[in-house]
RODRENGU-377659 format. One record per residue (C-alpha): x, y, z; chain. Coordinates in nm, 3 decimals, always signed. Example, Ala and Ser with C-alpha at 12.3 -4.5 7.8 and 13.67 -1.06 7.14 Angstrom:
+1.230_-0.450_+0.780_A .
+1.367_-0.106_+0.714_A .
//
This chain:
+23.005_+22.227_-4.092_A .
+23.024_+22.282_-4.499_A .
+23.395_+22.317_-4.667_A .
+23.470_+22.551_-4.968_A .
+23.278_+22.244_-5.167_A .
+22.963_+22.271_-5.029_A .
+23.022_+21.935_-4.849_A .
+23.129_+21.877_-4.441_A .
+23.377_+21.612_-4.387_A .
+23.442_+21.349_-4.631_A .
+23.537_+20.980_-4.499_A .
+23.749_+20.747_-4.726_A .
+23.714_+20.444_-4.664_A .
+23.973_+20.240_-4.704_A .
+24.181_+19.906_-4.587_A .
+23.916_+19.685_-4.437_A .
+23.962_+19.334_-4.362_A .
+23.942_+19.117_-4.683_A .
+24.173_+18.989_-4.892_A .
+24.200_+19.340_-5.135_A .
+24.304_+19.466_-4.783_A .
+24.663_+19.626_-4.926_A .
+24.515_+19.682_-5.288_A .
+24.192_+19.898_-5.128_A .
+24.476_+20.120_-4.911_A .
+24.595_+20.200_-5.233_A .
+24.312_+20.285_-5.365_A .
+24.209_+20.508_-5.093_A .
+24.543_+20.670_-5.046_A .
+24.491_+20.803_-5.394_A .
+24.119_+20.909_-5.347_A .
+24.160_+21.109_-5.030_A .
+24.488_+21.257_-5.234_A .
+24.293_+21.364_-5.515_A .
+24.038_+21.526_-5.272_A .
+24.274_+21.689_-5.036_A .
+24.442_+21.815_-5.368_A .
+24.122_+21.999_-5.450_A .
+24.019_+22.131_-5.112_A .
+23.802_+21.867_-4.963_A .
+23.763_+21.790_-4.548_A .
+23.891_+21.461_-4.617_A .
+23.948_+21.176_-4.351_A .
+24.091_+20.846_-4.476_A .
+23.964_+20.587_-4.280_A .
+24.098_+20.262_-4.256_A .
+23.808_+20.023_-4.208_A .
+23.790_+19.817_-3.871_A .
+23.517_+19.675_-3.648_A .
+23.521_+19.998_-3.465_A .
+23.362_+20.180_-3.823_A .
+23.046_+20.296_-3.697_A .
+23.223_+20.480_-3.396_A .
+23.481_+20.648_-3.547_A .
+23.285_+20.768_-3.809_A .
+23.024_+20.960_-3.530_A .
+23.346_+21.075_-3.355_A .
+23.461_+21.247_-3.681_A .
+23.167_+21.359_-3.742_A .
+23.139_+21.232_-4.108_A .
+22.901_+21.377_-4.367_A .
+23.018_+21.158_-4.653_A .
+23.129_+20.859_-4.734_A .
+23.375_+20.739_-5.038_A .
+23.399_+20.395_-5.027_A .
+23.737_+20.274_-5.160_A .
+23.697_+19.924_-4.977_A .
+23.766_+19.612_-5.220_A .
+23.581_+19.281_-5.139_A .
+23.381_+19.131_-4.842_A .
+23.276_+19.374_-4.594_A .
+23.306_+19.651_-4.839_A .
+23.222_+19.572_-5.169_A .
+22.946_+19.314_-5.085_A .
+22.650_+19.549_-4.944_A .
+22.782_+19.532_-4.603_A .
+22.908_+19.912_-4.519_A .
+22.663_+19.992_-4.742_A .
+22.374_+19.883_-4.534_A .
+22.531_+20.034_-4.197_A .
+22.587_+20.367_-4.377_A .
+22.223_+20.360_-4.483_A .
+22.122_+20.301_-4.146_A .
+22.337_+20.573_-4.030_A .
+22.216_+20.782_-4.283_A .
+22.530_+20.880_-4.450_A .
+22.509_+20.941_-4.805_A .
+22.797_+20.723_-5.013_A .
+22.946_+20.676_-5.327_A .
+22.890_+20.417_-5.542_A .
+22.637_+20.125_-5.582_A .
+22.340_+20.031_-5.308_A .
+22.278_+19.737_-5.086_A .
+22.147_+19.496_-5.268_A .
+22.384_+19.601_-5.615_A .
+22.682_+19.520_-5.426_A .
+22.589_+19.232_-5.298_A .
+22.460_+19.096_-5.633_A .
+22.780_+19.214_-5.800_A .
+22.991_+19.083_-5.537_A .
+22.828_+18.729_-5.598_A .
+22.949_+18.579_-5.929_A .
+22.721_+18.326_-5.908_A .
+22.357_+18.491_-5.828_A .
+22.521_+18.763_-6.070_A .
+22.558_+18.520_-6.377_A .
+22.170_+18.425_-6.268_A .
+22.047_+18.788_-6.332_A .
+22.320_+18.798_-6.650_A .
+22.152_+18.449_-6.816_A .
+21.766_+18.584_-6.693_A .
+21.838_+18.874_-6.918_A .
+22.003_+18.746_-7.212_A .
+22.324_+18.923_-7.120_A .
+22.583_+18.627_-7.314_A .
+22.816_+18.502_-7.027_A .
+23.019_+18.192_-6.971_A .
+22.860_+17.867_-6.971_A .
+22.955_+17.697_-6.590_A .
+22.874_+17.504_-6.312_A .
+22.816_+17.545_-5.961_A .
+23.037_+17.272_-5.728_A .
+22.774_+17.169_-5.420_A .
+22.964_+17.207_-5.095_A .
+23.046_+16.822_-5.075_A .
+23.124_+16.770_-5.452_A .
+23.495_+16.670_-5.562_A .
+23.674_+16.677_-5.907_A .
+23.590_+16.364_-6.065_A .
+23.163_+16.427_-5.961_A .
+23.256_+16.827_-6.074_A .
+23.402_+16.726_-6.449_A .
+23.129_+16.462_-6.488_A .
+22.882_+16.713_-6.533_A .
+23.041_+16.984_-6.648_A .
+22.846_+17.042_-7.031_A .
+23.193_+17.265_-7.186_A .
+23.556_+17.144_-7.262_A .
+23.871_+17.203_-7.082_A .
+24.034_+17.422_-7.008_A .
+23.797_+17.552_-6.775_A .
+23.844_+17.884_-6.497_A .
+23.770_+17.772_-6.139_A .
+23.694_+18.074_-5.902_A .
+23.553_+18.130_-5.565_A .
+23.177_+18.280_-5.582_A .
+23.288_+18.597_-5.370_A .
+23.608_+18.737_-5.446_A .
+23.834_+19.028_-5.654_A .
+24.151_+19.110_-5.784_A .
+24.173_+18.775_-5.975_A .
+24.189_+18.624_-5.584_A .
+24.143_+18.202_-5.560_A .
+24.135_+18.239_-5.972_A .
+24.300_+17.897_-6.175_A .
+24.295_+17.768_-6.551_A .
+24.286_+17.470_-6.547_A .
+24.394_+17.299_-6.895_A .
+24.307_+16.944_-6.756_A .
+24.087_+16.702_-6.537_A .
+24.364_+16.641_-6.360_A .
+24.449_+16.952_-6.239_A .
+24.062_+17.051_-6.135_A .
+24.156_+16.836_-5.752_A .
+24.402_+17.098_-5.711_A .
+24.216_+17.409_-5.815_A .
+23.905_+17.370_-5.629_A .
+24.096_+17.348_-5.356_A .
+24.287_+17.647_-5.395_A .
+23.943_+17.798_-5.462_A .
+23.770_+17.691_-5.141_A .
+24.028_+17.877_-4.921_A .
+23.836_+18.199_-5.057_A .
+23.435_+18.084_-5.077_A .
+23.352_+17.710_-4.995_A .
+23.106_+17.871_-5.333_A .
+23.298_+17.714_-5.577_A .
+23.224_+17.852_-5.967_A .
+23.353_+17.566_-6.255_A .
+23.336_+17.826_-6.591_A .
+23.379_+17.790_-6.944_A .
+23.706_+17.979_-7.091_A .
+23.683_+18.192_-7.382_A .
+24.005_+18.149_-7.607_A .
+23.984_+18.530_-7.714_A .
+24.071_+18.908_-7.586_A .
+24.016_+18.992_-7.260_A .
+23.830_+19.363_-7.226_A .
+23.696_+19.581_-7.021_A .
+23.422_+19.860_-6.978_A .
+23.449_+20.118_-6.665_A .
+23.062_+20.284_-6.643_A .
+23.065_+20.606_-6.455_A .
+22.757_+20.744_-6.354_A .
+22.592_+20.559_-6.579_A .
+22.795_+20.619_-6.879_A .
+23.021_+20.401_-7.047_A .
+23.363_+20.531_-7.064_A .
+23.626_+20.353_-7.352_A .
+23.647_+20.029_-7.387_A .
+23.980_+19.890_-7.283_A .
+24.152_+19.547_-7.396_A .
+24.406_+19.417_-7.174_A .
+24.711_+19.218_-7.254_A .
+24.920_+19.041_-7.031_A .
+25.240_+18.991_-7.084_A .
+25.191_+18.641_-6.876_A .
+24.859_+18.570_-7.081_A .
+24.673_+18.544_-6.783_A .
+24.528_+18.880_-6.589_A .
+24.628_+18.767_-6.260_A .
+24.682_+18.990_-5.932_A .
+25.073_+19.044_-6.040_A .
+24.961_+19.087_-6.374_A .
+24.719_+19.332_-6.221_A .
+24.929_+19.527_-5.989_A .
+25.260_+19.550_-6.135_A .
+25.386_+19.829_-6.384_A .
+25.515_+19.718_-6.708_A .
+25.342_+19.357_-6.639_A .
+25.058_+19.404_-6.861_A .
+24.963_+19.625_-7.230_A .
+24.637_+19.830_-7.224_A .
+24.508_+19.878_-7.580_A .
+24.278_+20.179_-7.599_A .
+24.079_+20.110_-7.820_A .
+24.027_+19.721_-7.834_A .
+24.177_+19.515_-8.139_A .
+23.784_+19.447_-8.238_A .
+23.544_+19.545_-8.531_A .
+23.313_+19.868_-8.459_A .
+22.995_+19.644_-8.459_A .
+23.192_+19.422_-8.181_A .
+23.290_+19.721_-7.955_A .
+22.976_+19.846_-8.009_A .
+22.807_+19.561_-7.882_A .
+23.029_+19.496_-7.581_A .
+22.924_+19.854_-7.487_A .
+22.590_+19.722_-7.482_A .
+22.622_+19.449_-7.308_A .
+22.901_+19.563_-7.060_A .
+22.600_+19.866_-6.997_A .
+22.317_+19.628_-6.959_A .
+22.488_+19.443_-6.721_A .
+22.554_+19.724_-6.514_A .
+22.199_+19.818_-6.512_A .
+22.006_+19.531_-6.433_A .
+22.217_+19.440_-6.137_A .
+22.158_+19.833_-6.032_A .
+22.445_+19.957_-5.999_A .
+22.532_+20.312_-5.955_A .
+22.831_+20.563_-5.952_A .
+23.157_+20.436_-6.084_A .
+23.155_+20.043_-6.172_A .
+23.339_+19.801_-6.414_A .
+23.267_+19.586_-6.631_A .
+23.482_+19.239_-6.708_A .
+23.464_+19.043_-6.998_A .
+23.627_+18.810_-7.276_A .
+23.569_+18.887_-7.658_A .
+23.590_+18.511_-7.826_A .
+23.788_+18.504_-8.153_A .
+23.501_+18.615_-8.331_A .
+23.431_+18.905_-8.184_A .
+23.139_+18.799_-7.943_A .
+23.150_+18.926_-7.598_A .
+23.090_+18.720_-7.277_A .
+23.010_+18.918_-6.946_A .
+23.227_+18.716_-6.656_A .
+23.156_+18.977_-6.348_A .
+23.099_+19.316_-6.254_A .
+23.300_+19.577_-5.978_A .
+23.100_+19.773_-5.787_A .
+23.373_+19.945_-5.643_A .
+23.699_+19.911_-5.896_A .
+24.053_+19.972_-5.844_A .
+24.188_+20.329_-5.838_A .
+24.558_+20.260_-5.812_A .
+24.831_+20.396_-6.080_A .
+24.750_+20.056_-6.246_A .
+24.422_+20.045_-6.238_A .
+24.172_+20.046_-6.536_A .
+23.896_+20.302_-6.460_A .
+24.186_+20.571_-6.461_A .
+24.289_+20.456_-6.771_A .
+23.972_+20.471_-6.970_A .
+23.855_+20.786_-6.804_A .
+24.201_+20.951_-6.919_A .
+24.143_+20.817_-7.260_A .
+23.818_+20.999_-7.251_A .
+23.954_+21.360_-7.113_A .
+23.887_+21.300_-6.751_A .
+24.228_+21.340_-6.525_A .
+24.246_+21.162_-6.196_A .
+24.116_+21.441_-5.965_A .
+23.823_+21.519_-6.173_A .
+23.718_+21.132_-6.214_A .
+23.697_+21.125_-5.843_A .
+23.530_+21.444_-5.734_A .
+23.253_+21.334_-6.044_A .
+23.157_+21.015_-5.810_A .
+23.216_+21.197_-5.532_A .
+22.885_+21.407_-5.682_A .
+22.704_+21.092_-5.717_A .
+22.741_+21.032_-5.346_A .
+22.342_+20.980_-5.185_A .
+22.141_+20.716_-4.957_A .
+21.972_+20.482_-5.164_A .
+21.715_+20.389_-4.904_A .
+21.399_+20.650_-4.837_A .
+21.270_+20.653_-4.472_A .
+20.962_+20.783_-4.434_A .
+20.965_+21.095_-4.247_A .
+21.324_+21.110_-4.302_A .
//
């Protein structure tokens, strides 16, 4: 059964069970809002082991997909929605796992010529002092986990002797362990929505490091629309920011991360398949900047909503 729309019920998915559990309630609190606002047959969802069930009970005929992290973001409700066949918004299977994975990720980046952060990749059994030995960049270094958001398991560390520490904190998250380059610079941002890039935003924390307060509180961090760069260097992180979201295939509404060094050059560092839509968040922000209010933004990747897989016959 079709609403006023043209579409049956709509499920947001939201919650989950990884660690953007609380941030991905937000963000689907404010989806199925912005739907119910504008008519839609909505049913938020919060995401549990029992998914597939409740989702035949309600009798869902699309899926938004407000999950953040594993078991959301990583190409796993994707796939079961695909073999459920029910269309979704957002990126495909294999997109959101690449995206997901910082490491494979900065593979398909470097294969493409996409400028990202020189790094290396800690082996499961390797410790500090083998990790700095063959690290081929300076301190201070960023030490993340291969498979997490929101700035989650994330350290700079200014010195060898604080690496022990951080790759410790890091291996709570991923026993992946990423060892990066930092890039002294601006940190900035391009939200892509249906394949177009929206403005580029620079953010500014008032901490000096985007972290998940930084992130998530009001008044904790400056959003500069547009960036503090030349035209030529916004014009080129708009490239880059765009090719990076096309050759890990993305689709719908994703986001773009990276760090503009002091000259102007931009360095990818990941890509969100599914970004934040809180009252903090940046997509919002850039889509506002460009004329798009809230509601609109999400009924436009609502649109985009579709299975990525063909069955024959199907």
């Amino acid at each position: 059964m079709k609403n006023a729309k043209g579409h049956g019920r709509i499920a947001v998915l939201m919650g989950g069970i990884s660690a953007e559990r609380e941030i991905s309630l937000r963000t689907g609190e404010a989806i199925a809002k912005a739907l119910k606002d504008r008519d839609y047959d909505v049913c938020p969802i919060d995401v549990g082991h029992d998914i597939a069930a409740r989702l035949t009970s309600q009798r869902v005929r699309v899926a938004f997909i407000a999950l953040h992290g594993r078991f959301g973001e990583d190409g796993t409700i994707q796939g079961m929605l695909e073999m459920m066949r029910i269309p979704y918004t957002g990126s495909g299977v294999l997109a959101s796992a690449l995206s997901m994975d910082k490491i494979i990720s900065k593979y398909v980046f470097t294969a493409h010529g996409i400028p990202t952060p020189a790094s290396h990749i800690l082996r499961a059994n390797e410790d500090a002092e083998e990790a700095s030995e063959k690290l081929g960049f300076p301190f201070p270094v960023v030490v993340k986990p291969a498979s997490e958001g929101s700035t989650i398991g994330v350290v700079i560390v200014q010195d060898k002797e604080g690496l022990a520490e951080a790759i410790e904190h890091a291996r709570q998250y991923d026993h992946r362990v990423l060892v990066e380059e930092y890039i002294k610079g601006k940190e900035i941002t391009l939200s892509v929505l249906n394949g177009q890039p929206l403005p580029i935003i620079e953010i500014a924390p008032r901490s000096g490091f985007y972290d998940y307060r930084a992130k998530y509180t009001k008044g904790e961090t400056e959003y500069i629309i547009p960036p503090r760069l030349s035209p030529m260097a916004q014009e080129e992180a708009e490239r880059f920011g765009l090719e990076a979201y096309n050759v890990l295939g993305c689709e719908g509404c994703a986001r773009v991360d990276m760090m503009a060094n002091e000259r102007g050059k931009a360095f990818v560092l990941e890509v969100n398949s599914m970004p934040g839509m809180t009252e903090t968040s940046l997509v919002p922000k850039a889509a506002q900047f460009a004329g798009i209010d809230f509601p609109e933004l999400v009924e436009k990747i609502l649109k985009g909503a579709s299975l990525k897989t063909a069955v024959r016959g199907g």
